[in-house]
N, C-alpha and C positions, 0 to 999 in steps of 0.2 A: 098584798092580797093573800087571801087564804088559801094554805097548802096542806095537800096529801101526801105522802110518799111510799112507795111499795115497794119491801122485800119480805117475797111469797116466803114462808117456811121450807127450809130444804134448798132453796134456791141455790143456782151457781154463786161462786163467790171467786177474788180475787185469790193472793197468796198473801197479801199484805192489807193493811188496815187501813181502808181511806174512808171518809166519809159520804161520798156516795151511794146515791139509791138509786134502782134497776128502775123505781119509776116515779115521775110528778105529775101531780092532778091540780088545775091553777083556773079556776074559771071555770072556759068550755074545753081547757086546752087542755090534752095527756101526751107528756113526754116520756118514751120508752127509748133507754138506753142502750149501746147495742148489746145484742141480746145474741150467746155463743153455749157451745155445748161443754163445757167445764161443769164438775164436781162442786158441793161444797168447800171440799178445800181447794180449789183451782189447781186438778187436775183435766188435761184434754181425754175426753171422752170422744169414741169414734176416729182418733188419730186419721190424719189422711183422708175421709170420708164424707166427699163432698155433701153428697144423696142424705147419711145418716145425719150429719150435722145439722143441716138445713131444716129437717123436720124437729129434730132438739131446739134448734134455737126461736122455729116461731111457734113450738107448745113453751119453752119459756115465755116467749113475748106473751102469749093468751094469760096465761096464769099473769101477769105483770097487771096487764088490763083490767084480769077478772078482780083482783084484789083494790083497782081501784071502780069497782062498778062498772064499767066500760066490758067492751068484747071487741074480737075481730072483726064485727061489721064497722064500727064505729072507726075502723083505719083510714084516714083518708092519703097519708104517704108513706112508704117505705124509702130505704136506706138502705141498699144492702151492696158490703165487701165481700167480694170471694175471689177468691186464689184461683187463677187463670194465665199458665204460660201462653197461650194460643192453642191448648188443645180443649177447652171447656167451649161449647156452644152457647154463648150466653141466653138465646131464646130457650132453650132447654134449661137451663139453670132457673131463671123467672118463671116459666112455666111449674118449675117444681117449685117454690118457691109459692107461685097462685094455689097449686095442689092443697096446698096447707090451710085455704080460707076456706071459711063457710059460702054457701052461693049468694047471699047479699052485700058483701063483701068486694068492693072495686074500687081500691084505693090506684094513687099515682106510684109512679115508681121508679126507682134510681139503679143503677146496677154500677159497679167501680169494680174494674178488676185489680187488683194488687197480685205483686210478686209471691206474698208472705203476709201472712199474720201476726199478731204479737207473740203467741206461744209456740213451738212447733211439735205440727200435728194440724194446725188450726184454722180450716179451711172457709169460713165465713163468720162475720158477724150483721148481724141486722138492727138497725135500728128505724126509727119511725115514730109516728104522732097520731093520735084520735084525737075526735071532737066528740062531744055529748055536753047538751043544757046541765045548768048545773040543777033543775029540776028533774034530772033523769029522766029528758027524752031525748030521743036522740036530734040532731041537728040535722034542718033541713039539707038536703044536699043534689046539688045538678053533678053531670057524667059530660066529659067533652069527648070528642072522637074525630077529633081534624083530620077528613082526609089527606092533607098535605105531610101531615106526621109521620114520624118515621114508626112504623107498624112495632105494635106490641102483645104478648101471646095473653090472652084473656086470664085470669076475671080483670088484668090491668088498664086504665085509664090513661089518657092522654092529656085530663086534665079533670081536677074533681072542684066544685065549689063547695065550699062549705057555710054556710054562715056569713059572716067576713070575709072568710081567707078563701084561697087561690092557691090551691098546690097544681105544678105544671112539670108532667115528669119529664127527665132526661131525656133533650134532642137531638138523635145523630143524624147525620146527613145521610139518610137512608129512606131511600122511597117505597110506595105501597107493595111493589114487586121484589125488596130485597135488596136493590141495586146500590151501591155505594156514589151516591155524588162528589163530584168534584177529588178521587181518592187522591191522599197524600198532601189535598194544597187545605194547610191549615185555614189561612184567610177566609177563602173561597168559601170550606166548611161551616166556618164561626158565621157568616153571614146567612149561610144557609140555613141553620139549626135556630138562629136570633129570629129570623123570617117564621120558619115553623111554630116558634114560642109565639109573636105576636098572632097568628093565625089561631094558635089553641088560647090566646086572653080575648080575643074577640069572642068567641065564644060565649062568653060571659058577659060581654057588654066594657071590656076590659081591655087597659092597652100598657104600652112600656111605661108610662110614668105610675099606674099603678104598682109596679113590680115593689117592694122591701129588700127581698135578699135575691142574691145570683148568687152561684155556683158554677164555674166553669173548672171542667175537668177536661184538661188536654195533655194528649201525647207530646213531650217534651222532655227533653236532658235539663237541669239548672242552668241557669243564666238571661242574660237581658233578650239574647239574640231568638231565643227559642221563648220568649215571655211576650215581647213588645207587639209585634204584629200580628198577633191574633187578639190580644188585650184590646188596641187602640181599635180594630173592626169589631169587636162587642162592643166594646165603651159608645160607639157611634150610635147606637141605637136609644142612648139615656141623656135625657138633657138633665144639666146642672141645677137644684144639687139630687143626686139620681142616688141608688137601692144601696145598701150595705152589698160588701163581694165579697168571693174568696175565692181564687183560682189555685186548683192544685196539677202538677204536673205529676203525669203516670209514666210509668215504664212504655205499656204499649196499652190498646182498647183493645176489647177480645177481636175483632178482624183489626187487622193493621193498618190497612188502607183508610181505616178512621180516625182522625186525627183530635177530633174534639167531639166533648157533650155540653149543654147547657141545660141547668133547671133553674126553676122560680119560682117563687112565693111573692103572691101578690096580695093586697088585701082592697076591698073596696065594700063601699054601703051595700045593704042587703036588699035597697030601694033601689041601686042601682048609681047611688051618690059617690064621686069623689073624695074618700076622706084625709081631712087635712092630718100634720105629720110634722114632724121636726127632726132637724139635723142634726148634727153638731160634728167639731173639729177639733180636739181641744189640743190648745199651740204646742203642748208638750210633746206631740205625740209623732210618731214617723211620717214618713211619705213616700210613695212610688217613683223612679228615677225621671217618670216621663207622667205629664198632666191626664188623671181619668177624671170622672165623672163621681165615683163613690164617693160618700163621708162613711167617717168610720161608726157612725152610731147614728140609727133611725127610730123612732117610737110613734106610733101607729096603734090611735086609742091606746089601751093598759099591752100593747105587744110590744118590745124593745127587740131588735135586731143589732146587731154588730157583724160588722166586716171582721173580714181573719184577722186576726191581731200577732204581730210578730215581732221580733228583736232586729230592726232596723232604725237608721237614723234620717234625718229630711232628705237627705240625697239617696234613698236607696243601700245604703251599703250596712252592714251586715254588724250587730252590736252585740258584743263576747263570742267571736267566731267559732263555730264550731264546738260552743261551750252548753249541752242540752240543758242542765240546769238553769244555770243563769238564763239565757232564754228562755225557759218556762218562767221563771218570777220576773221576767220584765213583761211576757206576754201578758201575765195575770194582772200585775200594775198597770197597762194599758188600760184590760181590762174595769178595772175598778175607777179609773180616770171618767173612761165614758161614762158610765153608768151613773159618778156622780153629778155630772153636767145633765143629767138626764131625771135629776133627783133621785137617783135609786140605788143600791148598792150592792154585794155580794149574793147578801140572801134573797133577794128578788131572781135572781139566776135559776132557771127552770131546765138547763141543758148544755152543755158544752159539747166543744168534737174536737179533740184533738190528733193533728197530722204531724208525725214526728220524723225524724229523718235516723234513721236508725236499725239494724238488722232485725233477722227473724229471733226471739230470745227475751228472758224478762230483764235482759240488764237495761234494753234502753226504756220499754216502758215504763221500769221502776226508778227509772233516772226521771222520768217526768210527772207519772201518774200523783206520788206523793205527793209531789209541789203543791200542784194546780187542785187534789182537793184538800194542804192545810189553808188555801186561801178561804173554805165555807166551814161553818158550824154543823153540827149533827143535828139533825139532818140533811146532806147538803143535794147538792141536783144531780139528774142523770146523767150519764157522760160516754162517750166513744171516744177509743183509742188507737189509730191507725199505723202502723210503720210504714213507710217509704224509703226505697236507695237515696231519693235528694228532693228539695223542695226549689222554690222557684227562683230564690237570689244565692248566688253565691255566698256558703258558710252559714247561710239561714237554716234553725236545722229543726224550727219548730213553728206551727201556725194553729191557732186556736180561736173556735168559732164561739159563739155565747151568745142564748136565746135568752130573754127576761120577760117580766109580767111585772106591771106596777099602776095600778091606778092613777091618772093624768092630772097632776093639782089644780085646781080652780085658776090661774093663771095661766096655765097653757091651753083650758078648754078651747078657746078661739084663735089658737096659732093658725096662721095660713097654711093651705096647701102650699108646702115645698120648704118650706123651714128654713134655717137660717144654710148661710150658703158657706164656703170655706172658712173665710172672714171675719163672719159672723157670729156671735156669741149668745 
């Protein structure tokens, strides 16, 4: 499929030369990369300055848009990291964050607090996706507002349709009054938040086998013990073969007593039709210590999704420990596996997000960033790059997400709903 890519003149820039572009236009789809207050030369601008940065990074994101024909209205999700020991309010953070939109403007939205940044000084980065026909109109679009949801400070959604897609922002177990349910028992939470997501896909006419991608962001240390039991009560809610995942484990969620969030992306006919979708598994590839529901790759018409892709082996256990590099080139090898079971390959790549396990500072991000983009040509996709104290397996110390776009060849037009299943090829 045919691509755009945008980097605004003057725009922020890394310190090092990767091939990555701040943005991709593929269709109806625009991928913005996350988007931070650095210089031309990747210097931190605003040091420390939660308020000053937040307004730098989404007049970067506009200009990202404006340069591919799009604008702020056309947002239908945000993404956004920001730096939060416990003393940042996060409705006041989003709130200022909405500040920054125009009034037609009411995308879904994600909030992750993190320890650190990758620079230091660097206290948010944002990233996010518009829609627009590629006749340059804009794409119809519905607004959800599940009272059951856990409340969110305006112009934010609870869930936006777009066309196809199904963006359903971040669910904490938080009721319309504030109150934290179930605090501290993860399980409890993950059921609760899975419950809230299906209440905002009905909205739409939509339900969990709709869902492509999950993202579960939960409060947890590395390891299986702090991983499995809230895993297998989300997992519960997707039958076989069920969405691409990615579960990242955080320090803490800005109140404590919150243990987990869940978002997703669904997509379904604009008529209201179930559309059919294909799996795949391919035997080379890792696996989870204990049976989920995910395949590592979903494609959904010309949308390609992938589950976090990581340096592990069939049992769960953790492959060049502790070695950042090496695990980014077997992530991105993963990577490229799927995709070509899926017919598609590097350059079809619209977006990546990588989670790395690594301090505040450019040594671990420049231990990984080069990697993962000499896997694309110049021009290559957009991209975010997170640090984390620890990821979710033991000596795992890298997890990388990959969106794609490729027209469906004439032999898969007629694939069933649900596509091939672990087994299956």
């Amino acid at each position: 499929m045919e691509r755009r890519h945008a980097w605004p003149d003057g725009h922020w820039n890394w310190p090092i030369r990767v091939t990555h572009k701040h943005g991709v236009r593929c269709g109806e789809m625009v991928w913005v990369g996350g988007q931070v207050d650095l210089t031309p030369d990747g210097v931190v601008c605003n040091a420390g300055n939660l308020a000053a940065q937040t307004k730098r990074a989404m007049a970067h994101f506009a200009r990202v848009l404006e340069e591919l024909d799009c604008d702020l209205e056309d947002l239908v999700t945000l993404l956004c990291f920001y730096v939060n020991d416990g003393s940042v309010d996060e409705a006041g953070f989003l709130a200022s964050v909405g500040e920054c939109l125009p009034p037609g403007a009411h995308p879904a939205v994600t909030a992750v607090p993190v320890p650190y940044l990758a620079y230091e000084g660097l206290q948010v980065e944002i990233e996010g996706y518009a829609m627009r026909r590629e006749n340059g109109e804009r794409t119809p679009r519905t607004l959800a507002d599940a009272s059951a949801a856990s409340p969110l400070p305006s112009p934010f959604r609870q869930g936006v349709r777009s066309g196809r897609m199904i963006f359903v922002s971040a669910q904490s177990p938080v009721d319309a009054a504030g109150t934290v349910l179930h605090p501290g028992d993860i399980v409890a939470q993950t059921r609760q938040v899975a419950e809230q997501i299906g209440d905002v896909l009905a909205e739409f006419g939509a339900d969990y086998d709709d869902v492509v991608k999950l993202n579960r962001w939960y409060a947890g240390n590395v390891g299986i013990a702090e991983f499995e039991p809230a895993a297998l009560a989300c997992a519960a809610h997707f039958r076989e073969p069920g969405p691409a995942a990615t579960g990242i484990p955080l320090p803490r969620h800005a109140d404590e007593a919150v243990r987990v969030k869940l978002s997703v992306v669904a997509m379904l006919g604009e008529d209201g039709s179930r559309l059919p979708r294909r799996h795949v598994w391919p035997e080379s590839l890792w696996d989870w210590h204990v049976h989920l529901p995910y395949k590592h790759g979903l494609q959904c018409e010309e949308m390609i999704f992938l589950g976090g892709q990581v340096s592990l082996d069939k049992q769960g256990r953790a492959v060049h420990p502790h070695d950042l590099s090496a695990q980014t080139h077997q992530a991105m090898v993963h990577i490229g596996t799927i995709l070509k079971e899926l017919g598609a390959d590097y350059g079809d790549v619209c977006k990546l997000i990588a989670m790395y396990a690594g301090g505040c500072g450019a040594e671990a991000l420049h231990a990984n960033l080069p990697i993962r983009s000499s896997y694309f040509a110049e021009p290559g996709p957009a991209t975010t790059g997170i640090p984390l104290p620890a990821l979710a397996y033991d000596a795992m110390v890298v997890e990388i997400d990959a969106f794609a776009m490729k027209r469906r060849s004439l032999q898969h037009q007629s694939s069933r709903v649900g596509g091939a299943t672990r087994g299956e090829q």
